[in-house]
N, C-alpha and C positions, 0 to 999 in steps of 0.2 A: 458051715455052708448048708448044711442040709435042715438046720436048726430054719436057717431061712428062705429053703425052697418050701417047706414045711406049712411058717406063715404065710405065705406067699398064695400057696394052695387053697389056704383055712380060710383066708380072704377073697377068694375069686367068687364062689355062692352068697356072700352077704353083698359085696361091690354091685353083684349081678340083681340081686334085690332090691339093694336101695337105686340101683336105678330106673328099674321096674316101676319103686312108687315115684319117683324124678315123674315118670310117663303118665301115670294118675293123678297125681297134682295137675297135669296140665290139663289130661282130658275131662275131670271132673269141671274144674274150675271156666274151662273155654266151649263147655257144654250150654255156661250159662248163657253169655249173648248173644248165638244164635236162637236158642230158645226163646230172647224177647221178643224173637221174630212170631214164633206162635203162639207166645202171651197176646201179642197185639191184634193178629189175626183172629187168633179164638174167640178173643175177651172184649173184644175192640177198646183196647187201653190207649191211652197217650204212649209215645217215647218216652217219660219219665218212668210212667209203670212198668213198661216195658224194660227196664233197668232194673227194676224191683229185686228181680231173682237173681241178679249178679251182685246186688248192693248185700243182701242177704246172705251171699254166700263170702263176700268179703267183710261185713260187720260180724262176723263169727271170732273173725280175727282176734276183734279190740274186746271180743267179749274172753276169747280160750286162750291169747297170747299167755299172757300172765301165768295165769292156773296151769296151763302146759307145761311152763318149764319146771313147776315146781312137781308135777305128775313124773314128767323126766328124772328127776332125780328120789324120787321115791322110790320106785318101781322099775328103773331102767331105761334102756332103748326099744330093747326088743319087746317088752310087754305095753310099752305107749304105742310103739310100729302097731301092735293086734290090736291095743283096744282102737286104733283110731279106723285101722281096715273094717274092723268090725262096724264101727261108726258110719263109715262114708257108703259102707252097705246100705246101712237102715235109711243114710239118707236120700241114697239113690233109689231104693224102693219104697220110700215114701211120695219121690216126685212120681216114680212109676204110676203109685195108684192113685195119684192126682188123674190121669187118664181116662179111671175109672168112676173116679168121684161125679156128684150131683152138680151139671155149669154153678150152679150161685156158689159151690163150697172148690168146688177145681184147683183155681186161683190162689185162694189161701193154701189148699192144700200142698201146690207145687212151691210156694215160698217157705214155707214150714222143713218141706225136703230139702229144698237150695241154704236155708239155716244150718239144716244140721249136717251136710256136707261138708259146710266151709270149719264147724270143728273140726272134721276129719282131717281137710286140707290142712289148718294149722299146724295138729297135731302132727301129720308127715311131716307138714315143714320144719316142725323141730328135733325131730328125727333126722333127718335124710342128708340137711347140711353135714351138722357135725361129723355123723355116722363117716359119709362119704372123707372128711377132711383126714380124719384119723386112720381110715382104713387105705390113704393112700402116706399115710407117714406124715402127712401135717405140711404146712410151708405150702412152696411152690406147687411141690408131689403132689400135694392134699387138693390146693387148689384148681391144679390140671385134671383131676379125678371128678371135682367138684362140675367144671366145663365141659366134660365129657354127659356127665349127667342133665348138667343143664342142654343141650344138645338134642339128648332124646325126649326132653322132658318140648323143645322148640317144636320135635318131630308129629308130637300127639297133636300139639294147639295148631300143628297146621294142617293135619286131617278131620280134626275135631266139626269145627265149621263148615268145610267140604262135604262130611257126611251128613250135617245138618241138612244143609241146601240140598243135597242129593234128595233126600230121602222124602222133603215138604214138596218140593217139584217148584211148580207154578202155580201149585192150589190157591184158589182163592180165599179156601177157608181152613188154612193149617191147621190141624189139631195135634194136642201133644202125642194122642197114639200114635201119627207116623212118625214119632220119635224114639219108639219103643226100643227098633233095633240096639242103638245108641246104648239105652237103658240096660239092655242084656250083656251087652259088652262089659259096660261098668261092674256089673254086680257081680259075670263072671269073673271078669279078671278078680276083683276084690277076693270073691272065695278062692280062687287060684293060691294066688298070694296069701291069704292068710293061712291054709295049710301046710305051703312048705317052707314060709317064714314060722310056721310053730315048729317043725323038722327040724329047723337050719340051727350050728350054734352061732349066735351073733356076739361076737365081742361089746363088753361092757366099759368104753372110757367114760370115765369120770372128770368132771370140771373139776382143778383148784378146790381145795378147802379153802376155806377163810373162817377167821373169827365172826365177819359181821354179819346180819343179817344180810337177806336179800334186800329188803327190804332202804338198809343202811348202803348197800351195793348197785340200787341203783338210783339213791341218790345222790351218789358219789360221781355215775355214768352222767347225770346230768348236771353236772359241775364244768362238765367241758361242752364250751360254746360252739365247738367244730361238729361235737358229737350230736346235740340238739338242733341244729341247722341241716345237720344229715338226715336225723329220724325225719325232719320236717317233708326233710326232700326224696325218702321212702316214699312219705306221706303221696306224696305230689307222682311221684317217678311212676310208681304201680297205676296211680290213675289214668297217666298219658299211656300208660302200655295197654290197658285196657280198653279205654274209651277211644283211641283213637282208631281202630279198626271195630267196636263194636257199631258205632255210632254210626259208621262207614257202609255196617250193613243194613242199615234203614234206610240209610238214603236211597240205597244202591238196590234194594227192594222195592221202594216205591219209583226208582227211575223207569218210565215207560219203555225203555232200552235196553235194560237190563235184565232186572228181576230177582225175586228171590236163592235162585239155584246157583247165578253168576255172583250174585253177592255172597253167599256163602264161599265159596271156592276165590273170590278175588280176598277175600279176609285170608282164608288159607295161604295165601301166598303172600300176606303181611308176616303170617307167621314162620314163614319157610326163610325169608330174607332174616329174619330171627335167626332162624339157626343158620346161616352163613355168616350172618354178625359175627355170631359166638365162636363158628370156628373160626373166624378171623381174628376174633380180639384172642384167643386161646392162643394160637401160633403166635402173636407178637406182642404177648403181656409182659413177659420178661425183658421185654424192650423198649415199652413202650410206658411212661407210666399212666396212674387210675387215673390224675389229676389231667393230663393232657388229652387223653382217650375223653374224658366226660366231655372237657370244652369243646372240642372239637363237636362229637356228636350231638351235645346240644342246641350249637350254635349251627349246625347244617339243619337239625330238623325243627328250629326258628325259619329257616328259609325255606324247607320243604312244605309248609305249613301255611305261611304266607301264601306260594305260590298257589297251594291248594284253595285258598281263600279266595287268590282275586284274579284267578287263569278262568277262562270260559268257559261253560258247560257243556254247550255246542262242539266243542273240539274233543273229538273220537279219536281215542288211539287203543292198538290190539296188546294188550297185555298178555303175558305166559299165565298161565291157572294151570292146576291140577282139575281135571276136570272127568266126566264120564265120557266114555264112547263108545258104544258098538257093547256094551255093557261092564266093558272094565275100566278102570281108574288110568288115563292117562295124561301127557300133559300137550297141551293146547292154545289156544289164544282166545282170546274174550276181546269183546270190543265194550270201552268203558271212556267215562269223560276225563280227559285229560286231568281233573282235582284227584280224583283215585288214584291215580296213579303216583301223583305227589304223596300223597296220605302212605300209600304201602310202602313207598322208598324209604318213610320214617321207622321201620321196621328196622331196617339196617340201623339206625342211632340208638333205637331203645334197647337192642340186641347186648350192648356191654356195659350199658349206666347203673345196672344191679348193682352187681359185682366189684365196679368204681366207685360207686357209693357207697358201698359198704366198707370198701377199703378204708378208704379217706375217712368215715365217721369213728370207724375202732382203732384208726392209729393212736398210738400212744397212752391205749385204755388199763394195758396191762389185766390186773385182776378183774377189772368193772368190763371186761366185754362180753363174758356171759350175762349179765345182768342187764349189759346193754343190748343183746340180742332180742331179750324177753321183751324190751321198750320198743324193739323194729316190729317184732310180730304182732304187737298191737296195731304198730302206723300202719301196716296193708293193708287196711280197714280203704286207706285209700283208692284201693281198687274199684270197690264200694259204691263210695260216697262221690267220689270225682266225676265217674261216668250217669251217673245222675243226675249231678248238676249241671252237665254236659248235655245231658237230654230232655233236661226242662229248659235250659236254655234254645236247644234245636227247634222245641215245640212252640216258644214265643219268639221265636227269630230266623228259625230256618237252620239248616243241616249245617250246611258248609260254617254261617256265623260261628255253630255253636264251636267252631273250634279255636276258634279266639281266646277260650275257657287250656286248649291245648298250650298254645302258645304262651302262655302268660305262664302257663307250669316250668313249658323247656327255659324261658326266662327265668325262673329261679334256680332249676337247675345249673344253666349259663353261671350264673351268680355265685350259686354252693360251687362248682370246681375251681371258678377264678378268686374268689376272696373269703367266702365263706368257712373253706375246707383246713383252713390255716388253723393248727391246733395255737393257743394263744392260751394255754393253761398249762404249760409243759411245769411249772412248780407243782401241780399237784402229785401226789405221792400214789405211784401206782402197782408199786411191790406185794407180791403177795406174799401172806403168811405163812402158807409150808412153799417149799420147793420140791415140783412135781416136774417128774419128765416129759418134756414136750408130747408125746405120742398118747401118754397116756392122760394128756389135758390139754385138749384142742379149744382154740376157741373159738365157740360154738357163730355159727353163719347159719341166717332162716337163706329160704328158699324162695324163689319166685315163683308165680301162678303161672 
């Protein structure tokens, strides 16, 4: 008994850690598209450009996914957790002195930072899943601990933007300095955390031995049709979660009714239904399965989507925000076009498709889930690449169009839960070579932005 009040204990400061960086993944990563707001205003860029710095900070992915895990298991958890804190520092303080930079070099220089953040990002994210899965005993446990994290991780991305907007105002000519505060936060918390994560002792699980390469390992992941239809739908999933409240915020900035301060804080509150998602799918996962939860949620924010498309502009209604008052943080009503509001309700759908989808893509992967992990941390790239195409499309066709690019995503989603998801390789051999105990060989979950 005492043996395991003991772990119990030994476990409560690394749990409290990794979910600490759960909160910096979010606020690094959902730093970035409000900040297209003052790429655009400064630089006077398109909306595609204007994506730039979150495309950047999500193509880090497809470039660290890989190399990541192979750094993980060289060197540990806890020595990738410092070197990536230390990482997501430099790249928060290189966007920093983007601020200071010469206008013609600015630009570059805050994409350069938004680059080398999203290593950082990855790097947690290969960290923090597993960490957390094992440090709650694996299974259900693991993955209750995992939704707790994911949770506070919804908590940041929905202050994140809020503080954006707060702090540009109504400027006509946003510059990245008044983004500073934001920036001091980051690099705090970073040196925070990386000191008493160097303090802390953090437990070292280890993946499965195998004989074969990784190499051999995940071309074995990619043997199952279920499983590459899922990465696709990673691919896909990460971009509707991003783009569809980034994209949200341009509109909602250029709307003469609105503004950039409402837009910022109306995104906040995409992200807040986020995390009521999550504690909603968390309470009724064990009852609910991944494959119903997906369909379901796809196919409502198919129609949340539509709606937003072809409901009227003209039609005002007062939405809840987290908003400023009287000079503190309280919550409020905003008056917005009835499309936003369809848009943020999609919040609630994206809130459990991670986690469903990952489910459904590693059933039955056996030893190849580690390996198929390292194949998902590349497809975030999606985050990226989608909400770009999303805002080159806005730019030749108009805001609300561009979500047509949305919709056609939830649509394959729809597709992976209903037919797709169906493992149709169960012959292939998924035994691994030694026999490790569950606890001590988790298998390894990336992390969402």
């Amino acid at each position: 008994m005492n043996t395991i009040t003991d772990q119990k204990t030994n476990r409560l400061v690394p749990i409290i850690m990794m979910i600490a960086l759960f909160g910096m993944i979010s606020f690094v990563t959902n730093l970035a598209a409000p900040m297209g707001q003052v790429l655009k205003e400064q630089f006077g860029v398109s909306n595609f450009q204007g994506l730039l710095g979150n495309a950047a900070n999500f193509i880090a992915y497809a470039v660290m996914g890989i190399p990541g895990g192979i750094l993980l298991q060289r060197v540990g958890y806890k020595k990738t957790a410092l070197i990536a804190i230390a990482i997501g520092f430099v790249g928060v303080f290189i966007q920093y002195l983007s601020g200071h930079a010469d206008q013609s070099m600015a630009f570059g220089v805050y994409l350069l930072g938004a680059f080398i953040a999203g290593f950082s990002m990855c790097l947690l994210n290969i960290v923090v899943n597993p960490m957390l899965n094992t440090l709650g005993g694996g299974g259900n446990k693991g993955n209750q601990l995992i939704q707790v994290g994911g949770s506070f991780n919804s908590v940041m991305a929905t202050f994140t933007p809020a503080f954006v907007g707060i702090l540009i105002g109504e400027a006509t000519k946003a510059n990245i300095k008044d983004v500073f505060p934001v920036m001091y936060i980051a690099m705090g918390v970073f040196a925070v955390v990386f000191f008493v994560l160097l303090a802390v002792n953090i437990p070292e699980p280890y993946i499965t031995k195998n004989k074969e390469s990784l190499k051999q390992l995940m071309t074995g992941a990619l043997k199952f049709r279920h499983f590459v239809l899922g990465a696709i739908a990673i691919f896909v999933y990460v971009g509707v979660e991003v783009g569809t409240p980034g994209v949200m915020i341009y509109w909602l900035s250029d709307h003469p009714e609105v503004g950039k301060t409402i837009a910022g804080v109306v995104a906040g509150t995409y992200w807040l239904l986020m995390l009521v998602g999550r504690l909603i799918g968390a309470s009724i996962g064990s009852k609910v399965s991944s494959k119903a939860m997906l369909t379901v949620t796809s196919f409502v924010g198919m129609v949340l989507i539509l709606l937003a498309i072809f409901s009227s502009t003209s039609t005002m209604v007062s939405l809840p925000v987290l908003e400023r008052s009287a000079g503190a943080l309280s919550f409020g009503l905003a008056e917005v076009p009835i499309n936003a509001m369809y848009i943020v309700l999609v919040g609630l759908c994206t809130s459990i498709m991670w986690g469903g989808i990952f489910n459904l893509a590693v059933e039955g992967l056996g030893k190849y889930t580690a390996a198929a992990s390292g194949i998902f941390m590349v497809l975030v790239s999606g985050g990226g690449i989608l909400p770009a195409i999303q805002g080159g499309v806005a730019d030749a066709a108009g805001y609300l169009s561009s979500y047509w690019v949305v919709f056609i995503c939830l649509g394959y989603l729809f597709f992976y839960a209903v037919i797709g998801s169906r493992n149709v390789n169960r012959n292939i051999s998924v035994e691994d070579v030694d026999d490790v105990p569950l606890e001590t060989a988790p298998q390894s979950m990336p992390v969402e932005d």
